[in-house]
N, C-alpha and C positions, 0 to 999 in steps of 0.2 A: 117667414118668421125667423128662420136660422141664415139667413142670405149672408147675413154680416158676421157670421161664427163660421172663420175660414176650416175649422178643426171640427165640426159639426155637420154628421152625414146622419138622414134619416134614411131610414131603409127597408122596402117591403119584402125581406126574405122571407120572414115567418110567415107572413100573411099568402105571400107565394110557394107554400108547402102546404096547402088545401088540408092541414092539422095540427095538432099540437107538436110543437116545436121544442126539445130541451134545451136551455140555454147551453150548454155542453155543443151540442151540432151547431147552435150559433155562432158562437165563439171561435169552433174550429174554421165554419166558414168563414170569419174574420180575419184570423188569424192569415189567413192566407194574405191579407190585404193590408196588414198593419203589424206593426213591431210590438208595443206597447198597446193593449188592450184594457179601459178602466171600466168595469163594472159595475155600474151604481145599483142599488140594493137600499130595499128599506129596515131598518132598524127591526121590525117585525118580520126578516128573515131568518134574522141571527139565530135563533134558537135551534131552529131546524136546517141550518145551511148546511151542515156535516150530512145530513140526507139525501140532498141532492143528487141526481141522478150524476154517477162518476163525480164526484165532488173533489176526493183527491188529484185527479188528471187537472179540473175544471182550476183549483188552486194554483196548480203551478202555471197556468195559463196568464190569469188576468191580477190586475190589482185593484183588489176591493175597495168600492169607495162606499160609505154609509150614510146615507141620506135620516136624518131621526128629528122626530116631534119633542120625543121626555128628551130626560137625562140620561139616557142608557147609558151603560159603558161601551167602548168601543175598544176589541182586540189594536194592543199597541201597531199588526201588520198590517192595518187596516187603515185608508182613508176616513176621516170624519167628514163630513159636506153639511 
């Protein structure tokens, strides 16, 4: 399905950590593999993103992209998708 999206890697980290995964330990495993990390996220996160497990660390990590159905607003540091 992704053959032709040369920048499109699927990947069964999580699912190979026989638990729940925080995207925080994702990411850091990425990190390892990539410069630029985009995080896509639905609109119905925002509220509670500042909760997230290490959220601050997790911020300066990746660049938010916001995937939304409404009109939401979307923080100006933030991707809209």
């Amino acid at each position: 399905m992704f053959n032709e999206w040369q920048n499109v890697e699927i990947s069964d980290y999580e699912v190979l950590q026989n638990r729940s995964v925080y995207t925080y330990e994702t990411v850091c495993h990425f990190s390892e593999q990539a410069e630029d990390i985009f995080l896509i996220i639905g609109d119905d996160n925002l509220e509670k993103l500042t909760k997230w497990y290490r959220f601050e660390e997790l911020n300066t990590m990746v660049n938010w992209v916001v995937a939304t159905r409404l009109n939401v607003s979307i923080p100006s540091h933030m991707i809209r998708l």
